[in-house]
MDAnalysis code that builds the backbone (N, CA, C; Angstrom):
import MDAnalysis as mda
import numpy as np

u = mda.Universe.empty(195, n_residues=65, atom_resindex=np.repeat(np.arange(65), 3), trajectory=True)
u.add_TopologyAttr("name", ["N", "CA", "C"] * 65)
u.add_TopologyAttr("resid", np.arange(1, 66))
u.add_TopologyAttr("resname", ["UNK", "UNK", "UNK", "UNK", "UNK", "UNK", "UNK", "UNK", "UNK", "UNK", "UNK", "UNK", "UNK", "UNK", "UNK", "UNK", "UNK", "UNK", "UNK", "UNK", "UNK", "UNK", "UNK", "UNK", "UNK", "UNK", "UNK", "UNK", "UNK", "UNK", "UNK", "UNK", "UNK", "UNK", "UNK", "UNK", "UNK", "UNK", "UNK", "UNK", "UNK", "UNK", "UNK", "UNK", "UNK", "UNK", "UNK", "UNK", "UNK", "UNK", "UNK", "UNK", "UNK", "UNK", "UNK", "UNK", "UNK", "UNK", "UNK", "UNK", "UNK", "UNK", "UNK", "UNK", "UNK"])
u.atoms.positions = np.array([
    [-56.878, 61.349, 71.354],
    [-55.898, 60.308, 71.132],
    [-54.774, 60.884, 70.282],
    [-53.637, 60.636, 70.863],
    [-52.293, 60.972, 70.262],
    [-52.022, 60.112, 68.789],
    [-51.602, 60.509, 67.861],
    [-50.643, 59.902, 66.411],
    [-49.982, 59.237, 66.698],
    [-49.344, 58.815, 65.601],
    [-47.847, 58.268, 65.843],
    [-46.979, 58.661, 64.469],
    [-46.285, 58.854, 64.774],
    [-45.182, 59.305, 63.978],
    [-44.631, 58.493, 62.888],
    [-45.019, 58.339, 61.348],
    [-44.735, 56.904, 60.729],
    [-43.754, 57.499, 60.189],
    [-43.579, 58.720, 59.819],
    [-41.985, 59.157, 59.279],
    [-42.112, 60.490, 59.313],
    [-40.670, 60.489, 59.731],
    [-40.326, 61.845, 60.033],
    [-38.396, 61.719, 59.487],
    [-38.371, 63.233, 58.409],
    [-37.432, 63.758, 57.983],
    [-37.066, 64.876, 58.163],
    [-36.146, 65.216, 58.189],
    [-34.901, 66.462, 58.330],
    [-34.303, 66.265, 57.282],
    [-34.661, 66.981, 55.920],
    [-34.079, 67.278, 54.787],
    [-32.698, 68.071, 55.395],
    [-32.698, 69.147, 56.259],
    [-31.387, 69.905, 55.951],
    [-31.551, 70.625, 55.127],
    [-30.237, 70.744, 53.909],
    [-30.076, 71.754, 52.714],
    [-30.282, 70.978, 51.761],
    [-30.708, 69.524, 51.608],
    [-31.297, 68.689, 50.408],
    [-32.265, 69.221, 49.656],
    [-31.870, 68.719, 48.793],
    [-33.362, 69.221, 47.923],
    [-35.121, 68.233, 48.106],
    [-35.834, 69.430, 48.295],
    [-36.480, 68.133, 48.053],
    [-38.021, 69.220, 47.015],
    [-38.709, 68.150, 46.126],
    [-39.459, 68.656, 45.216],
    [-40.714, 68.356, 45.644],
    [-41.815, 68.223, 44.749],
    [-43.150, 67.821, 45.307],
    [-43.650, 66.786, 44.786],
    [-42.709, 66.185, 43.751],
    [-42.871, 64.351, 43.245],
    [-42.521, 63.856, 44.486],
    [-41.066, 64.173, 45.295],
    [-40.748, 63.579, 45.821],
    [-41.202, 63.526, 46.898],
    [-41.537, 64.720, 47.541],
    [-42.544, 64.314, 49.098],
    [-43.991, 63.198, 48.874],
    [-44.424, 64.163, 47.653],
    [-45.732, 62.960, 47.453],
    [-45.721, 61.089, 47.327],
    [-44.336, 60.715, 46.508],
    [-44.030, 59.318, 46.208],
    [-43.476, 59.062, 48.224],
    [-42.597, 59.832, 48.985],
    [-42.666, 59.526, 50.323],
    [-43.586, 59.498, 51.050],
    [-44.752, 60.053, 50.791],
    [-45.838, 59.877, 52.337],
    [-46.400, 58.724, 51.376],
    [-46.729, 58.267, 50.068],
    [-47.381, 57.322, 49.705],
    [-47.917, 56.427, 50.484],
    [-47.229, 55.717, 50.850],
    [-47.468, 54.757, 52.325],
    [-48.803, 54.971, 53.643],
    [-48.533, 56.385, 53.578],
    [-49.038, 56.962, 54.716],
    [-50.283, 58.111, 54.302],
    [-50.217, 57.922, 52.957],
    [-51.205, 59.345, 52.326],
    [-52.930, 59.230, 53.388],
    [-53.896, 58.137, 53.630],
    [-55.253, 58.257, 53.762],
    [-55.062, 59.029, 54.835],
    [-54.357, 59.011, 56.121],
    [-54.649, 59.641, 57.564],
    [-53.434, 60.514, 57.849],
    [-53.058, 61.260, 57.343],
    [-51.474, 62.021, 57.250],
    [-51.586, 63.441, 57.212],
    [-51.358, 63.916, 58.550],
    [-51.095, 65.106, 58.548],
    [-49.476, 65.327, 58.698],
    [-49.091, 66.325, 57.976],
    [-47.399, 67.210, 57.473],
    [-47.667, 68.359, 58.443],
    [-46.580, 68.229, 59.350],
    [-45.926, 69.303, 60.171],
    [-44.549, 69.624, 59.476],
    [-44.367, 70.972, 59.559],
    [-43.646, 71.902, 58.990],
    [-42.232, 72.851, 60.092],
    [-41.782, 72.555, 60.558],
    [-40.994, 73.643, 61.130],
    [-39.942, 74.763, 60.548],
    [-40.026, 74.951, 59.079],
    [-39.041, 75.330, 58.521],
    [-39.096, 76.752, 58.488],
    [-38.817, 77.680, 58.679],
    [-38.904, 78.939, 58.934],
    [-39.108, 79.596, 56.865],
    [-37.890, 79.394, 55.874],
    [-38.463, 79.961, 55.033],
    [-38.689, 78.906, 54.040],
    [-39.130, 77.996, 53.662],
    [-39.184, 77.468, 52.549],
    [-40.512, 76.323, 52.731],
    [-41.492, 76.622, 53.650],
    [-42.279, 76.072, 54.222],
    [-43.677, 76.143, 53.105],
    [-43.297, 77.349, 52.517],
    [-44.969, 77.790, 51.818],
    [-44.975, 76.772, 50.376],
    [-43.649, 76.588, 49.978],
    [-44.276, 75.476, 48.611],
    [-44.983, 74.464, 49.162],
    [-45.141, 73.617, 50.600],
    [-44.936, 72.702, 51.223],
    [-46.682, 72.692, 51.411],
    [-46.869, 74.166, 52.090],
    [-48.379, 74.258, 52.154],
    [-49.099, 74.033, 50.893],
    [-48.360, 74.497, 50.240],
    [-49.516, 75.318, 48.860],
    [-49.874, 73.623, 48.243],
    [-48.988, 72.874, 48.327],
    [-49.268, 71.480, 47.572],
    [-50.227, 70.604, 48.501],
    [-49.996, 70.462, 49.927],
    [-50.459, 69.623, 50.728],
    [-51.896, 70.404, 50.510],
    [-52.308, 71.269, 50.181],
    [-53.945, 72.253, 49.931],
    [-54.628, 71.817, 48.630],
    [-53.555, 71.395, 47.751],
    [-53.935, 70.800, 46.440],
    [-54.324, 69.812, 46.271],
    [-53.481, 69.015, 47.378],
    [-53.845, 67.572, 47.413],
    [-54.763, 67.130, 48.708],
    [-55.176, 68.043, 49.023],
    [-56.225, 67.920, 50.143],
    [-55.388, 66.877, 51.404],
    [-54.481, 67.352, 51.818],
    [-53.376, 66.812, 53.155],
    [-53.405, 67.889, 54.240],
    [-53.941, 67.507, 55.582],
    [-53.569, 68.350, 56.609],
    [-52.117, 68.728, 56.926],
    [-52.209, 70.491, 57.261],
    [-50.595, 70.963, 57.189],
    [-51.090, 71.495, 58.371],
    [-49.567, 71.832, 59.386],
    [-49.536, 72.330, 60.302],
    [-48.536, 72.825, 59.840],
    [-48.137, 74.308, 60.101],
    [-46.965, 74.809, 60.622],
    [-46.037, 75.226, 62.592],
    [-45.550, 74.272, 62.207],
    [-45.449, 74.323, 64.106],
    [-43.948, 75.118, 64.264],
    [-43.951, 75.832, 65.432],
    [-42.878, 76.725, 66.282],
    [-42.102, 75.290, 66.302],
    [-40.498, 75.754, 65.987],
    [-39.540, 75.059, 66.212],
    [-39.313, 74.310, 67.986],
    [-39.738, 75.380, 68.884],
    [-39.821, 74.697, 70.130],
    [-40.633, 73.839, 70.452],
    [-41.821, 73.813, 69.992],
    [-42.706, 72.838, 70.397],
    [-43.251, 71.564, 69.398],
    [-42.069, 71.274, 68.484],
    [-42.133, 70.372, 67.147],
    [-41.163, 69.565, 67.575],
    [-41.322, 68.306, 68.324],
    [-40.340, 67.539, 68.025],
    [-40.150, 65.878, 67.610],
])
């Protein structure tokens, strides 16, 4: 069975920290897996979602959409 997508962002060149992703999935934290397409700035992204026990994917830009 397929997900559904409860939010999805494109920071861009925004900043974003790890208060702030965490206070955004809030909503969505019990069943939430974080897909990643970002080529370099992806690994702070892992290293926290591992801390906080959150499934991470890193997915190829072609097949992430």
């Amino acid at each position: 069975m397929r997900g559904t997508s409860r939010a999805c962002r494109n920071t861009g060149n925004t900043h974003c920290d790890s208060d702030s992703f965490l206070k955004g999935i809030a909503p969505f934290r019990q069943n939430i897996v974080v897909v990643d397409e970002c080529i370099f700035t992806w690994y702070w992204l892992a290293d926290l979602c591992a801390r906080e026990n959150i499934a991470f994917v890193l997915g190829h830009h072609c097949f992430v959409t």
